[in-house]
Structures are given as structure tokens and as C-alpha cells.
N, C-alpha and C positions, 0 to 999 in steps of 0.2 A: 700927330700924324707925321710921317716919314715926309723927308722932304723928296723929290720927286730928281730935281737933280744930284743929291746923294746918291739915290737909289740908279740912275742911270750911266753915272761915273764909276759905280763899282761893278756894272754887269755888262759896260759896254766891251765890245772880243779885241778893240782897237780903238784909236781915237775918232775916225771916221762914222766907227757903227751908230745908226741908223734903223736898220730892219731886218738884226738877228731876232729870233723869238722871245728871247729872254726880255730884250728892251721893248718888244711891242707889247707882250702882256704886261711890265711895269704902266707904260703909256696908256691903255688900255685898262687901267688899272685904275687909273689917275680919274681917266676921262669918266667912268662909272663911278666914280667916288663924289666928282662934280656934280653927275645927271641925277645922283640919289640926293642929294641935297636939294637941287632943284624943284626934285619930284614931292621930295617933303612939303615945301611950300606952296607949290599948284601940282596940287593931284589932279585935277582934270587937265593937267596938259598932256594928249594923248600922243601928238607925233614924238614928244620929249620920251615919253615912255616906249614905245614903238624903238625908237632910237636904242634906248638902254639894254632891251633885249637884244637888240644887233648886237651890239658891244657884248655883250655877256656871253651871246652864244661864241662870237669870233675868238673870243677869250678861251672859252671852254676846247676850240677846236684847235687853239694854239698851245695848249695845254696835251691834249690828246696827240697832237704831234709831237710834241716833247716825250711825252711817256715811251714813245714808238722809236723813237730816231736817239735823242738824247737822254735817257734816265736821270743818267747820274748827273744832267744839268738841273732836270726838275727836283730830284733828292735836293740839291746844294739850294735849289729854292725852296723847298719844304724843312729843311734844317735850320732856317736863319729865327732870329726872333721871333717872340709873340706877336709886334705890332707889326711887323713887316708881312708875314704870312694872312696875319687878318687885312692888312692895306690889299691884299693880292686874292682876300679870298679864296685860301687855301685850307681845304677840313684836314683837319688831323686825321 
């Protein structure tokens, strides 16, 4: 798996950023990769799962604001490697 701070040094707009789009879906990324792990091992943990669907949707809709506002930032994240795209969750 991609390491998380790679991934965040390469997409931050500045040294400060924090809460452009780009680095909240990496984070956002990260944190669903955690809760699916989790989930493998207690399936009946329901708030855990409850939890993941937030994440998933707020991902999608930070996605969906990307396509609207920024393309060609979402392109340059659909262009990058195979493991980085699957860490991100992104269909071909």
C-alpha cells in the first residue's frame, strides 16, 4: 500500500495545506482502508460500519466536486498508478 505521507507531500497546493480536496480524499482514503480492515475482523460491529458509509459517501461527494469545479485535478488523480487509484478507489 501507498504510504499515506508520500501520498500527501505530493498533492499538498502548499506546505500548510490541510483541507484542499485532493488531500481530504487521500485522508479519507486512508481512514476507509483502516475501517475495512477492521470490518473484516468484526463484522458485527455496526456503528464501525455506519461510520464507513459516511466516509464513503463524503468521499464520493468530494469527488463529485472535483469533476464540477476541478477536472483536470481529478484526471491527474485518475492518471496516476494502479495502486494508488485502487488505494483511492477509483473505477477506470
Amino acid at each position: 500500500m501507498v504510504q499515506t505521507t508520500e501520498l500527501i507531500k505530493k498533492y499538498q497546493l502548499h506546505e500548510k495545506d490541510t483541507g484542499s480536496t485532493t488531500f481530504q480524499i487521500i485522508l479519507l482514503s486512508e481512514e476507509i482502508e483502516k475501517e475495512k480492515s477492521h470490518l473484516a475482523k468484526n463484522k458485527k460491529d455496526i456503528p464501525s460500519k455506519r461510520s464507513l458509509l459516511k466516509k464513503i459517501a463524503l468521499r464520493r461527494r468530494f469527488y463529485q466536486y472535483l469533476s464540477k469545479n476541478n477536472p483536470e485535478i481529478l484526471q491527474k488523480l485518475q492518471n496516476e498508478p494502479k495502486d494508488l487509484t485502487k488505494f483511492l478507489g477509483i473505477k477506470e
